[in-house]
C-alpha positions as CSV (number, residue, x, y, z in Angstrom):
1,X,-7.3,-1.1,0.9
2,X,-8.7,1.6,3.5
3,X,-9.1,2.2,6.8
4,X,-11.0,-0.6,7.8
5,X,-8.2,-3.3,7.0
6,X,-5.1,-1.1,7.6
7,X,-6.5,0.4,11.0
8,X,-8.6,-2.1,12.5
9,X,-7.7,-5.5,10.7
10,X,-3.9,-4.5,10.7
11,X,-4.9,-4.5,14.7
12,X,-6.4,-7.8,15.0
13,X,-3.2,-9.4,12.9
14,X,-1.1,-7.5,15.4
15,X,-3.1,-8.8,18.3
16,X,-2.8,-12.5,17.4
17,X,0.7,-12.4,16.3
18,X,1.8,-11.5,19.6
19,X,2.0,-7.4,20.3
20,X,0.4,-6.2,22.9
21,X,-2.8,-3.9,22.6
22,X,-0.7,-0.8,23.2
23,X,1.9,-1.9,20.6
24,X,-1.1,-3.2,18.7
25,X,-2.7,-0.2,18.6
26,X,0.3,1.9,17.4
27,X,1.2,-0.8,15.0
28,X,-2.1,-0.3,13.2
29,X,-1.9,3.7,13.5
30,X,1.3,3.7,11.3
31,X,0.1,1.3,9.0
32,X,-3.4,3.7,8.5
33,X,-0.7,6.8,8.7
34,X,0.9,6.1,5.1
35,X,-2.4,6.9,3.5
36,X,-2.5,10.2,5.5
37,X,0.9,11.3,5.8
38,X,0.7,13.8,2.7
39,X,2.9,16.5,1.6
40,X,0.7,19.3,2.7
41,X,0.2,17.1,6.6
42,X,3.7,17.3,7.0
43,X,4.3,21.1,5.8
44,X,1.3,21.5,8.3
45,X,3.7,20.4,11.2
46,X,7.2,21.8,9.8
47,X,8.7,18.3,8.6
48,X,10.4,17.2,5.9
49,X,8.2,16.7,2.5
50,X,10.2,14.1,1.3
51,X,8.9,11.5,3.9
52,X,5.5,12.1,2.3
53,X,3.7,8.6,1.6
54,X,0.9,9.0,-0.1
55,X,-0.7,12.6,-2.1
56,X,-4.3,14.0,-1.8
57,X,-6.1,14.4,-5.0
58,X,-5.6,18.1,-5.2
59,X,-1.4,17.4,-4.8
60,X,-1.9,15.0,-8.1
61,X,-3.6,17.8,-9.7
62,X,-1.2,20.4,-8.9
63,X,1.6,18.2,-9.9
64,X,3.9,18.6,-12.9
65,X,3.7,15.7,-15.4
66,X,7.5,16.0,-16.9
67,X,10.2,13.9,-15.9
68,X,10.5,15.1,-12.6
69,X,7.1,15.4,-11.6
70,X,6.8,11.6,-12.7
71,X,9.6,10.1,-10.9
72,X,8.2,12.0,-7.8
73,X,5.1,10.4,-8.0
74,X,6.2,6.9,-8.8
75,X,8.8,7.0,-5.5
76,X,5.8,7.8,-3.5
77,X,3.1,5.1,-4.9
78,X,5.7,2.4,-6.2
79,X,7.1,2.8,-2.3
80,X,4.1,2.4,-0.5
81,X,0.7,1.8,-2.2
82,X,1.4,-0.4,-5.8
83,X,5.1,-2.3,-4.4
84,X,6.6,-3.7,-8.1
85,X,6.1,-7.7,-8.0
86,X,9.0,-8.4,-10.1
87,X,11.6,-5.5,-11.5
88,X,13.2,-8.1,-13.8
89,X,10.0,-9.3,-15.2
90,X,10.1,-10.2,-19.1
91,X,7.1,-9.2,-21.1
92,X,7.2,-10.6,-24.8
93,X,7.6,-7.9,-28.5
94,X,8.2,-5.0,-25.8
95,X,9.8,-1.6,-25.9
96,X,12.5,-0.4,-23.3
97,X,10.0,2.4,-22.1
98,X,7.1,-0.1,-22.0
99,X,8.8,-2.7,-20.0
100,X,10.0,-0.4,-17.2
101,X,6.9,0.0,-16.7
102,X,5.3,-3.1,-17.0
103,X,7.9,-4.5,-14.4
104,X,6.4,-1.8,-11.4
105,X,3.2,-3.5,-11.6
106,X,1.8,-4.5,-8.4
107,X,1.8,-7.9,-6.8
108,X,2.4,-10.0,-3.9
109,X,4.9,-12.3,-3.0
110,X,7.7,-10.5,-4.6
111,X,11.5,-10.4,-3.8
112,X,10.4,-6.3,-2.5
113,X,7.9,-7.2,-0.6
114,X,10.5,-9.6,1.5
115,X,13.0,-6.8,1.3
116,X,10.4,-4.6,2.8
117,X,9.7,-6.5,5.9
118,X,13.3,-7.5,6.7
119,X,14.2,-4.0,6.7
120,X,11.7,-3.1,8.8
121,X,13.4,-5.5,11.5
122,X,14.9,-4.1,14.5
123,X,13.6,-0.6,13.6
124,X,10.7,-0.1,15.6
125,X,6.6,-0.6,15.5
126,X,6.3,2.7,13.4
127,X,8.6,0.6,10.5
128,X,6.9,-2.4,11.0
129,X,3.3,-0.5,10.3
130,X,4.7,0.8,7.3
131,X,5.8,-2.5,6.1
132,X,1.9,-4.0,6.9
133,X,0.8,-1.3,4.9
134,X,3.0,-2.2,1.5
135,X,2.7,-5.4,2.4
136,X,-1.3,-5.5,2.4
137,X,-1.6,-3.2,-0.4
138,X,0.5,-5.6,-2.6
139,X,-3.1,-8.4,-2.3
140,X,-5.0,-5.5,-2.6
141,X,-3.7,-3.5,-5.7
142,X,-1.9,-6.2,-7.7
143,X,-2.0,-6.0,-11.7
144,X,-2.0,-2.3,-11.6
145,X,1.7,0.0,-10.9
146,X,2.5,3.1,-9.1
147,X,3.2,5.2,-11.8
148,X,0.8,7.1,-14.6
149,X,0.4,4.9,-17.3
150,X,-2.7,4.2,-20.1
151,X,-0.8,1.6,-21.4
152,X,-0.4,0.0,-18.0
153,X,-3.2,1.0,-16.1
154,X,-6.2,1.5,-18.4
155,X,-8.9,-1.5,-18.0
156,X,-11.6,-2.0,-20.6
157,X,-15.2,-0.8,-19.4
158,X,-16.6,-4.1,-19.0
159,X,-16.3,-5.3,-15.4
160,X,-18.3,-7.9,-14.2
161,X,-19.3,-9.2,-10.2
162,X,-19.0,-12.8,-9.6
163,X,-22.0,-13.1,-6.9
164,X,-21.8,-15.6,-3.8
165,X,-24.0,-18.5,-6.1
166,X,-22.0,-18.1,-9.1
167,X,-24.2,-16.0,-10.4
168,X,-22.7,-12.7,-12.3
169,X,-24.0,-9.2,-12.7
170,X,-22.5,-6.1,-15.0
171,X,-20.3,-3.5,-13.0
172,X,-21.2,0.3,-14.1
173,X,-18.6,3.1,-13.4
174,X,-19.6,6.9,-13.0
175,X,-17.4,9.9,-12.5
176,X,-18.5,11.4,-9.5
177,X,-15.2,12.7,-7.5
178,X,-16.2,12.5,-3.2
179,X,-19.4,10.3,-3.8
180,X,-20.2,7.4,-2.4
181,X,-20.4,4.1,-4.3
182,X,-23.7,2.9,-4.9
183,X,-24.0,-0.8,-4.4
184,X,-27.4,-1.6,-4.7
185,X,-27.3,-0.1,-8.0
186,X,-23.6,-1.7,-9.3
187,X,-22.8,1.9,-9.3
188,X,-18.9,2.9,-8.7
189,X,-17.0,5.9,-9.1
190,X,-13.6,5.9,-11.3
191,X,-11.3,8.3,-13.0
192,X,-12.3,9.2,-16.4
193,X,-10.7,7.9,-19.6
194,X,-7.5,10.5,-20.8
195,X,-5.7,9.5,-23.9
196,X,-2.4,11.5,-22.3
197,X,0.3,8.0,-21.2
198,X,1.5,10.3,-18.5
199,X,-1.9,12.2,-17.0
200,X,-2.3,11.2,-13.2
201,X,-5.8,10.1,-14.3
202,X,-3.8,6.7,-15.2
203,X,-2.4,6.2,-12.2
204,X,-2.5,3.1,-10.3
205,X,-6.8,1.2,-10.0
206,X,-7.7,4.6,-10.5
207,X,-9.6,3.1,-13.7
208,X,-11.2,0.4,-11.5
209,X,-12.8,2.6,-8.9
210,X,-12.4,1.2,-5.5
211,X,-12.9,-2.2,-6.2
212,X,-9.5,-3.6,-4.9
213,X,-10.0,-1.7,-1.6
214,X,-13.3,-3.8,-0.7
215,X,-12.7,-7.0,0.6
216,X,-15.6,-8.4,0.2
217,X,-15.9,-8.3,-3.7
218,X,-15.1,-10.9,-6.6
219,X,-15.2,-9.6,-10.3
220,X,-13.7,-9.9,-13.6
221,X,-11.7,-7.1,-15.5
222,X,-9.6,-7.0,-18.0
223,X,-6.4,-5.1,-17.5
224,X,-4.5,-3.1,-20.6
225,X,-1.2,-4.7,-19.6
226,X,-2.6,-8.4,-20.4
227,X,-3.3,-7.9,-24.0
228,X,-6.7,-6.9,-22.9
229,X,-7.6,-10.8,-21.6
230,X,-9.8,-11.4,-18.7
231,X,-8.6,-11.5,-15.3
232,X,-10.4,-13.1,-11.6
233,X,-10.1,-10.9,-8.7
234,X,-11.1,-12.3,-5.5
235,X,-11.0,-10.0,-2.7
236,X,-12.3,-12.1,0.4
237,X,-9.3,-15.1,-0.9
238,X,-6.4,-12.5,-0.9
239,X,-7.6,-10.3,1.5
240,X,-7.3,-13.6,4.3
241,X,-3.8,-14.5,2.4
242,X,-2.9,-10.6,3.3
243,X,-4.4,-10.7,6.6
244,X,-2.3,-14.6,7.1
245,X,0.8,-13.2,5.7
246,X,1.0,-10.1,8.3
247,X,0.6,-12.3,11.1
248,X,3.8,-14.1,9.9
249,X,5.5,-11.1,9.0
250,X,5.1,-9.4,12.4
251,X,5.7,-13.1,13.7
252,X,8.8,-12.8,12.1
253,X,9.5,-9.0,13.4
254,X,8.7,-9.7,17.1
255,X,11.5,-12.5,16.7
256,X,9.2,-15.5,17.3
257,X,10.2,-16.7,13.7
258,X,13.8,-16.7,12.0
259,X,12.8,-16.2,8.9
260,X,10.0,-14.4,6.9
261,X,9.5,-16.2,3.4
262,X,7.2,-15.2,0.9
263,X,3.8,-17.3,-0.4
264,X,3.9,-18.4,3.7
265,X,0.6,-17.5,5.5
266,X,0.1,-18.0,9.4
267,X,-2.8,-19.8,8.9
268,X,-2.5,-21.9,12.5
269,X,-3.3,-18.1,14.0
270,X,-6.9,-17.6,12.5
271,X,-8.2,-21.5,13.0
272,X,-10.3,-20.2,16.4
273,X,-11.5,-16.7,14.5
274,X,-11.8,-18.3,11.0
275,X,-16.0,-17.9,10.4
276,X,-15.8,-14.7,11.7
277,X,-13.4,-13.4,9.8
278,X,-14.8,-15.2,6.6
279,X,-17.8,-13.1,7.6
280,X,-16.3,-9.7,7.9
281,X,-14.1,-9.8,4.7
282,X,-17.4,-11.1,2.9
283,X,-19.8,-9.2,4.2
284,X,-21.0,-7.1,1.2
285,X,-20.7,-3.0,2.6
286,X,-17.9,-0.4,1.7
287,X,-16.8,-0.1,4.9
288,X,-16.0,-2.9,7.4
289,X,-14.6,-1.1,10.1
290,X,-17.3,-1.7,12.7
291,X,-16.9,-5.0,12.4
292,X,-13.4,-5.4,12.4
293,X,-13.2,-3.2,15.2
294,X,-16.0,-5.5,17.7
295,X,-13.8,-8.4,16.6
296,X,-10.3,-6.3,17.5
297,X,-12.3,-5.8,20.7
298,X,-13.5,-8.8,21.4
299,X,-9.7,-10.8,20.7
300,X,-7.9,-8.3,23.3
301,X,-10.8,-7.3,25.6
302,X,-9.5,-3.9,25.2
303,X,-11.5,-0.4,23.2
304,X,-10.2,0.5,20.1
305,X,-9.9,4.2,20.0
306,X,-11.0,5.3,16.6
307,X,-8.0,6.9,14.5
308,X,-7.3,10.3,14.1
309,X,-5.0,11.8,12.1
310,X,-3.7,14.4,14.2
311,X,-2.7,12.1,17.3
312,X,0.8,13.0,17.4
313,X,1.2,16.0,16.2
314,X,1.6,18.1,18.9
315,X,4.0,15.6,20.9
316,X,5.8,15.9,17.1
317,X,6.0,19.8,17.7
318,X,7.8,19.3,20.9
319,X,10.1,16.1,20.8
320,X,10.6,16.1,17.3
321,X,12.9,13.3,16.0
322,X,11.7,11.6,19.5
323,X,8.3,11.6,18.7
324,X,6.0,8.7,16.8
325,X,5.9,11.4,13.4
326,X,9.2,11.9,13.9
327,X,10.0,8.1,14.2
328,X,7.6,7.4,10.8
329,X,9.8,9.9,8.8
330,X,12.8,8.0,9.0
331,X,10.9,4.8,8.4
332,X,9.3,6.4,5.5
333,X,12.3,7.6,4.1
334,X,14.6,4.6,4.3
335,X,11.3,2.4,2.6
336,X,11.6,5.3,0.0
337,X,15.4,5.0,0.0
338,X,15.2,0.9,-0.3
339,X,12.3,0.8,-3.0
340,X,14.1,4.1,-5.3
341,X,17.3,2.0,-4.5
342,X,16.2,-1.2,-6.3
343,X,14.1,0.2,-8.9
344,X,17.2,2.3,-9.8
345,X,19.6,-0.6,-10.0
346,X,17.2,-2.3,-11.9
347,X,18.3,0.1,-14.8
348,X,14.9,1.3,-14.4
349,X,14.4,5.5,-14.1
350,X,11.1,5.6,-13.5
351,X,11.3,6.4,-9.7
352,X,14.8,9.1,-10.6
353,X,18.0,8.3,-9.8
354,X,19.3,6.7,-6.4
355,X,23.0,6.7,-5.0
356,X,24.9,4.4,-2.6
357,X,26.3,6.9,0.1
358,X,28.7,3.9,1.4
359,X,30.4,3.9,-1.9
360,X,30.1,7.3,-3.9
361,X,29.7,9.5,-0.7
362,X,26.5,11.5,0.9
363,X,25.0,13.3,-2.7
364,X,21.4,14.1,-2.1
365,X,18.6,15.3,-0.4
366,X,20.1,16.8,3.0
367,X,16.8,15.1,4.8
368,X,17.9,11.6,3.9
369,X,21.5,12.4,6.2
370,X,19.5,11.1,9.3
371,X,19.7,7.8,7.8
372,X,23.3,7.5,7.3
373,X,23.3,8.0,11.2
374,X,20.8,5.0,12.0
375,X,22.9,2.8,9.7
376,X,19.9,2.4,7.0
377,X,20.9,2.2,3.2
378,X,20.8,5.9,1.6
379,X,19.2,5.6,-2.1
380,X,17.7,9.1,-2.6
């Protein structure tokens, strides 16, 4: 997903599941943060790297692909962006190496993505952005993982758009890093085939372009994971089952629910807004942010500001660990913590190892002390 749904959209759940438009507003400007919040932001404003949630294009290129380098990478995108469906899952005739990997592809309804939004209870709207975010992004990204891999992530070249009357049309890819995708033209950008199972070229839809991050498109692909068989995407159907399932799950946050369940979507909330939503996520364009921001407007009578990165920083370079960056760190690095945590215990060391403080004692990085303090589970 982009901007439009985890800025503007993540809003409008917000709005109707009961924040107010301030909290609303900086509900949706966490949940837009984790795609911004890079390595080289935070050494920028003198914070801690390891709360980084996402990397720029030029950190992927500059990153080493050995053990280490890998593990790095898959905490950060398994954490945040491509959140493992099932760690347990069983894949039939598979190798050790290849099942760890199968079992961080990305999917919703998972036990994590429960475990994600529980933690983020009690802990403040910065958490519960964060947790919108990995939620959201598990509709969006699903059948792909957070971690280089051709044998995972590769997709044959044939993709094909299934068209409002039924009718289909070939999808072409190109390779044309910072241009725009060309939709009158079936024209989309995508990494380049590499042969190399660990080259950050193979990481995550990289393969498929930016097709998972429009809402408003259906298509077929077929995923290297599947035994190369054909797979339906439909974009405007999950998109409303993510945008459904936040509502709940902030439901469930502001305590107006006891519980948050998975495959449960809030469907009462939409029944007054339900054409025009249907007409924003289907609404064929790259980017649906003016719409979703008149309809933002138009549920809360109230102007959305348009987000900038840079918001907080300079309230970060004064309060600190009392500031909204400062408040996002720890809520990135306890997600981190929790998503290394289980992926580790899994017997899978893809994302590096992870230690329980309670049991064995503080023995890691010195930035993840602050959450021994706040009483969150130290994995890193």
């Amino acid at each position: 997903m982009q901007l439009d749904f985890h800025y503007y959209a993540t809003y409008c759940a917000a709005y109707l599941s009961g924040y107010s438009h301030r909290e609303a507003l900086d509900l949706a400007y966490s949940a837009q943060f984790v795609d911004c919040c890079t390595k080289t932001f935070l050494r920028s404003v003198d914070a801690t790297i390891h709360a980084a949630t996402t990397q720029t294009q030029a950190e992927l290129l500059d990153m080493r692909t050995d053990l280490i380098g890998l593990q790095d990478i898959t905490r950060i995108w398994a954490s945040f962006h491509f959140l493992p469906r099932d760690l347990y899952a069983e894949t039939p005739r598979a190798t050790k190496t290849y099942k760890n990997k199968y079992r961080l592809i990305c999917g919703p309804n998972g036990t994590l993505v429960k475990d994600t939004v529980e933690l983020a209870k009690g802990k403040g709207i910065e958490h519960a952005g964060i947790a919108m975010h990995v939620l959201a992004d598990t509709w969006a990204h699903q059948r792909f993982a957070g971690t280089p891999s051709l044998v995972i992530n590769n997709t044959d070249k044939d993709f094909v758009e299934i068209l409002p009357d039924g009718s289909t049309r070939p999808i072409r890819f190109k390779h044309a890093p910072g241009a725009s995708d060309d939709l009158e033209n079936e024209l989309f950008n995508s990494t380049v085939f590499n042969t190399s199972e660990a080259s950050i070229l193979n990481l995550g839809h990289g393969h498929a372009g930016h097709l998972p991050d429009y809402s408003f498109i259906r298509y077929k692909f077929i995923p290297a994971w599947d035994n190369y068989r054909e797979c339906l995407k439909d974009n405007p159907s999950d998109y409303r089952k993510a945008f459904c399932q936040m509502i709940l799950a902030m439901k469930y946050l502001r305590g107006e629910v006891d519980s948050f369940e998975t495959d449960t979507y809030d469907e009462d909330a939409i029944k007054l807004y339900e054409e025009r939503i249907t007409e924003i996520l289907t609404k064929r364009q790259l980017d649906a942010s003016e719409d979703w921001k008149a309809f933002a407007g138009e549920l809360s009578g109230e102007d959305i500001p348009e987000y900038d990165t840079n918001a907080y920083v300079e309230e970060y370079k004064t309060q600190k660990d009392n500031s909204f960056i400062g408040r996002f760190i720890l809520a990135a690095l306890s997600q981190k913590s929790m998503v290394t945590n289980k992926i580790y215990t899994s017997k899978n060391m893809l994302a590096g190892f992870s230690i329980d403080y309670r049991s064995k004692g503080f023995a890691g990085i010195k930035d993840y002390l602050r959450l021994v303090s706040e009483s969150v589970g130290l994995s890193e």
